[in-house]
C-alpha positions in Angstrom: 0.0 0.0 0.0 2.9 2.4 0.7 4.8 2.0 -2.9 0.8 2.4 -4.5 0.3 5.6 -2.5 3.5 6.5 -3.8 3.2 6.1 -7.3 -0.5 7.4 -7.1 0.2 10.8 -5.2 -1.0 14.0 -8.2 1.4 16.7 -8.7 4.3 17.7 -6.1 7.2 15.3 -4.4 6.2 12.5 -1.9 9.0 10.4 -0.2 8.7 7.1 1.1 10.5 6.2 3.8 11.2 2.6 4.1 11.4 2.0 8.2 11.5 -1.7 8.1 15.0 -1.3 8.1 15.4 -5.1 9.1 13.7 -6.4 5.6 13.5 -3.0 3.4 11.7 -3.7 0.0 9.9 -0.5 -1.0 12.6 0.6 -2.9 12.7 -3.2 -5.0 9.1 -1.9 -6.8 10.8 1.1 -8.4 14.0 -0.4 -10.4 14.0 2.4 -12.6 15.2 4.1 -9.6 18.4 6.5 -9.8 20.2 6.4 -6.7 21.8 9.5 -5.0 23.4 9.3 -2.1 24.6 6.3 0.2 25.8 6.9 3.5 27.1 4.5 6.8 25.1 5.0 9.8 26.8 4.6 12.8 26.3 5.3 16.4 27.6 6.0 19.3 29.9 4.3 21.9 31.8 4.5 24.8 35.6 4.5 24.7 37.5 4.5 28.0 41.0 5.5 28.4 42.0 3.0 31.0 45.1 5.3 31.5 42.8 7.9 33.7 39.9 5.5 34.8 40.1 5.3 38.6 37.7 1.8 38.6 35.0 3.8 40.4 31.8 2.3 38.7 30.2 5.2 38.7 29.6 4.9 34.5 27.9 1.6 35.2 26.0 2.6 37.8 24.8 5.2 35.9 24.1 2.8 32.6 20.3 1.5 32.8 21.3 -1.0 29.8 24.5 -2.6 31.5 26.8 -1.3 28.7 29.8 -1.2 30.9 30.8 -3.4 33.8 33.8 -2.0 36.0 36.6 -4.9 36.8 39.8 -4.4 39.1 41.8 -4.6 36.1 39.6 -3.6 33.4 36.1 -1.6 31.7 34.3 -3.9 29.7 32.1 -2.4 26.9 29.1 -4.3 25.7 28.8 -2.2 22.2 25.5 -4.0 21.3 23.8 -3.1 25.0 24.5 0.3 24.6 22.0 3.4 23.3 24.3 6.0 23.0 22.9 8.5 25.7 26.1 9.8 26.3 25.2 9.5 30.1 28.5 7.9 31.4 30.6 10.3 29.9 29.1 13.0 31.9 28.9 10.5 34.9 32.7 9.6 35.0 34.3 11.6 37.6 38.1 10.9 35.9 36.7 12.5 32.6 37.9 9.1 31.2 35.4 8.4 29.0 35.0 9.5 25.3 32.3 9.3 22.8 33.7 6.5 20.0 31.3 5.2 17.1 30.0 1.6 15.8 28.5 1.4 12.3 24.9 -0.1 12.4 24.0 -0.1 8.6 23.5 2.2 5.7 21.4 4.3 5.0 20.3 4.8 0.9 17.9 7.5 -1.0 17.2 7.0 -4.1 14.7 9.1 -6.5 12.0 7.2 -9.2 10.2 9.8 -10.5 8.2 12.5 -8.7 8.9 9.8 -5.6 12.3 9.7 -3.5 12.7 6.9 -1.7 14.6 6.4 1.5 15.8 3.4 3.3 17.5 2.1 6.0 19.7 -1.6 5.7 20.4 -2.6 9.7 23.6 -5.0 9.7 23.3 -8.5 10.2 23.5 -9.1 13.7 22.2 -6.1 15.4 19.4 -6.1 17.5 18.2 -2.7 17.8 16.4 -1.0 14.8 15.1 2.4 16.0 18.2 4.1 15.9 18.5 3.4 12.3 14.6 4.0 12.0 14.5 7.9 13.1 17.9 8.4 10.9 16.0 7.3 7.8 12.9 9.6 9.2 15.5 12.5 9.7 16.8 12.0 5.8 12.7 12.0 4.0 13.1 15.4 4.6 9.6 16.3 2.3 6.7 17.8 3.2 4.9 14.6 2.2 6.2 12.0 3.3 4.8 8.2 3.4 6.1 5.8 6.3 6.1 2.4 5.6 6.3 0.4 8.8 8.0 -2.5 10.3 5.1 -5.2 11.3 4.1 -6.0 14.9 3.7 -3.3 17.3 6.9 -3.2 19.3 9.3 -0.6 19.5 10.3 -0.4 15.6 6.3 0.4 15.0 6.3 3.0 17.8 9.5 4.6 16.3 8.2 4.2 12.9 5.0 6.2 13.3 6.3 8.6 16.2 5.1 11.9 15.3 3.3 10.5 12.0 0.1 13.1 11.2 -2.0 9.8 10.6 -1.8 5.9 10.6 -3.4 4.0 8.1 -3.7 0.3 9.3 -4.0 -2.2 6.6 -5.9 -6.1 8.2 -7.5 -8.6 6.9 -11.1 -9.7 7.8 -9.9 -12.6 10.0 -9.3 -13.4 13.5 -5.8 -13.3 12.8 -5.9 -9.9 11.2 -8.6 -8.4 13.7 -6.2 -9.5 17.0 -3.4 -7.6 15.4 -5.5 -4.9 14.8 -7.2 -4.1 18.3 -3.3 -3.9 19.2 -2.4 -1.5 16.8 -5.3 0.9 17.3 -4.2 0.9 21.5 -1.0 1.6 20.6 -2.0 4.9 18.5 -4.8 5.5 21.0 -1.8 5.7 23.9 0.2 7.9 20.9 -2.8 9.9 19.9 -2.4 9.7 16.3 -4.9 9.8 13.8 -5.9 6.5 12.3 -8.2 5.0 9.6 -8.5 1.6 8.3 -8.0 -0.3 5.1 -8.9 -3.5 4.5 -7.4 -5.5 2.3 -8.2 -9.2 0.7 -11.8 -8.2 1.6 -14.4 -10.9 0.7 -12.5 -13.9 3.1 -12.8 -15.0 6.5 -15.8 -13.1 8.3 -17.3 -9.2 9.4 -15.7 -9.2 13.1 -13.6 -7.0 11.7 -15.8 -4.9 10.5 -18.2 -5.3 13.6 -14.8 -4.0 15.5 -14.7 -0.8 13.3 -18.1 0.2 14.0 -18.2 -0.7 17.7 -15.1 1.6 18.6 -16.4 4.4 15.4 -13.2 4.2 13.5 -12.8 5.3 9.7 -13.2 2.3 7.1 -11.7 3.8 4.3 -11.0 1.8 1.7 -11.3 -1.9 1.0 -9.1 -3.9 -1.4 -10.8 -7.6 -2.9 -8.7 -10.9 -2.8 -7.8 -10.6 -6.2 -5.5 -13.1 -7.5 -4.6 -10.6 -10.3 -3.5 -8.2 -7.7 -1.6 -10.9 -6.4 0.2 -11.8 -9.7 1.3 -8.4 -10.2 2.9 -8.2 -6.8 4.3 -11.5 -7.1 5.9 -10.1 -9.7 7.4 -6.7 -7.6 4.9 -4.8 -9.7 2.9 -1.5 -8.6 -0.6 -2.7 -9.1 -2.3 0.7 -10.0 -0.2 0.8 -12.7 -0.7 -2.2 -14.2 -4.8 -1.5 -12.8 -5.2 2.0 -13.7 -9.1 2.1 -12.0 -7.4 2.1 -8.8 -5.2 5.5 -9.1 -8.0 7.8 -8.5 -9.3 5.4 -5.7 -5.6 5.9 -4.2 -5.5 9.6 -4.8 -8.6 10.0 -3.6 -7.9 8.0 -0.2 -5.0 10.5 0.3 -7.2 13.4 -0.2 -9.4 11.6 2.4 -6.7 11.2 5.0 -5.8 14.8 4.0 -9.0 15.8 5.5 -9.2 14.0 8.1 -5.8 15.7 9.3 -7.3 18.9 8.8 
């Protein structure tokens, strides 16, 4: 739904910001893409000068995430514990500590048309995403900008729709699709952002769904059939409007929807 609101969007630049930065694929639907600019992302560290440290403990006192642990002989840094706060730096009495880096990924932006397209690749390996999730926020730098969102609702969703204008939450009319829903709509309750529904592979499993929407009054707004054509296309790393022109002006108009809704 992200790359179709992309490539739907009339007049002016959109960016789509790829925040599933542990599996990005937006960017595989637009291979007449020209790429611009590639960049490491790294973060930061603590490095100690073991010269001046004094063994105190006072930095991992300080550290909530048990980045450091103080020995007799020795700081140990656990690099892949740490969020780079920058707390213990300011904590260490001996002015010991210095801020150091660790790459985490890349970050790439490419442009396909009226559409740029920003992404973020985490290395293999690394557990947290969000730091990597608000670079790649920080880099779609266009007033209109289109957020596609890890799955779930952990802490890359939360970081992926922080400070988002609206949510649109695409299910499925099953149980499966309605559990993960109710979760979705707390979280943006809790976050008070916007939110309207699509439904897509509409015509399966049952109207709970549906029932749901209308019990807690929140915006259906578009509904998409099971369509094996659909699928085909996608199958295929296809943009389906395009191949399906009937379903721009139902995409444009859904923006122009959420536009209002905003307002």
């Amino acid at each position: 739904m992200a790359t179709n609101l992309a490539a739907s969007l009339p007049g002016g630049r959109v960016t789509l910001a790829d925040c599933d930065v542990e599996e990005p694929n937006a960017h595989l639907f637009f291979p007449d893409k020209e790429m611009i600019e590639e960049a490491e992302f790294s973060v930061p560290i603590p490095v100690v000068d073991e010269d001046r440290c004094s063994r105190c403990g006072e930095c991992s006192q300080f550290c909530a995430f048990h980045a450091l642990a103080v020995f007799p002989g020795e700081v140990l840094i656990f690099p892949e514990l740490c969020h780079g706060c920058g707390g213990c730096v300011i904590a260490c009495p001996e002015e010991a500590i210095s801020e150091g880096s660790r790459k985490m990924g890349r970050i790439h932006h490419a442009r396909a048309g009226p559409a740029d397209l920003v992404w973020g690749e985490l290395r293999i390996g690394e557990a947290r995403t969000t730091p990597l999730i608000r670079a790649v926020k920080e880099m779609a730098g266009c007033e209109r900008v289109i957020v596609d969102s890890p799955p779930g609702t952990s802490c890359p969703m939360v970081e992926a729709v922080r400070g988002s204008d609206f949510c649109l939450l695409v299910t499925e009319p099953t149980p499966f699709g309605l559990y993960d829903l109710k979760i979705a709509v707390k979280v943006l309750e809790d976050m008070q952002i916007p939110h309207g529904v699509l439904i897509n592979k509409s015509g399966i499993g049952d109207r709970a769904v549906y029932r749901y929407l209308q019990e807690r009054d929140i915006p259906l707004l578009m509904e998409i059939p099971m369509s094996r054509r659909i699928a085909e296309i996608y199958s295929r790393g296809g943009i389906f409007i395009r191949e399906m022109p009937e379903w721009a002006g139902k995409l444009s108009d859904l923006w122009t929807e959420m536009e209002e809704m905003i307002s």
